[in-house]
C-alpha positions in Angstrom: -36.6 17.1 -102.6 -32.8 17.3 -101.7 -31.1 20.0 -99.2 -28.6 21.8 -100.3 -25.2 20.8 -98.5 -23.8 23.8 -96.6 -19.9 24.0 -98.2 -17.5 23.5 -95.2 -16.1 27.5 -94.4 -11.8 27.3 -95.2 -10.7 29.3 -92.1 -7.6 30.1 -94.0 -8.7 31.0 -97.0 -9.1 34.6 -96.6 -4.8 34.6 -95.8 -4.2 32.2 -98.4 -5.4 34.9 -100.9 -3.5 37.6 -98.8 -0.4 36.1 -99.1 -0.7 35.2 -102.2 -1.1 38.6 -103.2 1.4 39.7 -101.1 4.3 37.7 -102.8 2.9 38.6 -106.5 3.6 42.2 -105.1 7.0 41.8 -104.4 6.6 41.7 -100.4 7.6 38.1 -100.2 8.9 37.5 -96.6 5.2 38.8 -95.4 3.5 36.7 -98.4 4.9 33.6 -97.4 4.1 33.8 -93.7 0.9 34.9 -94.5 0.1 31.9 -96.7 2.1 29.4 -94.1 -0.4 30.3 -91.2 -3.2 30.6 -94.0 -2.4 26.8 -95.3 -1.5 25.7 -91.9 -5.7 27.2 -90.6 -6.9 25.2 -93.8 -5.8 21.9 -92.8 -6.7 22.1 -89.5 -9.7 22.1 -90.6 -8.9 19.4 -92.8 -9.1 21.3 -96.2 -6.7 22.3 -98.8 -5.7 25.6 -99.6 -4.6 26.5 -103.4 -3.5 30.3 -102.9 -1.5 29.5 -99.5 0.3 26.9 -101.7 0.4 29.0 -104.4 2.0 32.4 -102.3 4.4 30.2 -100.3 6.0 29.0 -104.1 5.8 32.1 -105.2 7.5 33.4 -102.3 10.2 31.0 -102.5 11.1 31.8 -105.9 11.2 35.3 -105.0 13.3 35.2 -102.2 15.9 32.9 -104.5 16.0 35.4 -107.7 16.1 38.3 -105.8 18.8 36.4 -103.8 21.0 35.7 -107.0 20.5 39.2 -108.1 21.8 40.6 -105.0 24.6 38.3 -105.3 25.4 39.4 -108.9 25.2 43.5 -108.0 27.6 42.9 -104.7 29.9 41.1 -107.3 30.0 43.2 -109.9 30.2 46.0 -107.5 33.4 44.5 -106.2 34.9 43.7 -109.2 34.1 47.7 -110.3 36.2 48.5 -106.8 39.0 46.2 -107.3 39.3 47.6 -111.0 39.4 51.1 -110.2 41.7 50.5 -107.3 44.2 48.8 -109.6 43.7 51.7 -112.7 43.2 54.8 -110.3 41.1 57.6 -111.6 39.6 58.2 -115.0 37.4 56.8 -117.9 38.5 53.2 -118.7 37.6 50.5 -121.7 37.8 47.4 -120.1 36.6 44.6 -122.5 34.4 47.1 -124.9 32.4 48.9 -121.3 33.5 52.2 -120.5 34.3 52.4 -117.0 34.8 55.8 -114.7 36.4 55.7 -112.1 36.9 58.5 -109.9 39.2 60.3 -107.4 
């Protein structure tokens, strides 16, 4: 008769999941410290940790897009300022987009 071999307990599991949800969610600067300490407890113990890994890549790539879209608004937005600066007041076509600027 064989024994059943006791599965070693991941002590970061639990926080791998948690941060893994947490970037999915859009709250990426707490998902990926949440799955860094949750990956980091897994190999301690000398096991791996597939949601840690996944929340801290998902994270990442998070942080970057929301990153270039910020980018792209505060330059658009400056471009909008510049243009109605130059133009003054009122509706505008520049390049086939109606722009209004006001007083």
């Amino acid at each position: 008769m064989t024994t059943p071999v006791a599965s070693a307990v991941n002590p970061g599991k639990t926080l791998g999941i948690v941060g893994l949800v947490l970037s999915i969610v859009s709250l990426q600067p707490f998902g990926i410290i949440v799955s860094i300490i949750g990956l980091v407890k897994s190999k301690k113990a000398g096991l791996g940790n597939g949601f840690a890994l996944a929340g801290i890549i998902i994270s990442v790539v998070g942080i970057i897009v929301v990153g270039i879209v910020i980018a792209v608004a505060v330059s658009a937005g400056v471009n909008l300022a510049a243009f109605c600066t130059e133009h003054g007041a009122g509706v505008f076509d520049n390049n086939g987009v109606t722009v209004t600027c006001g007083a």
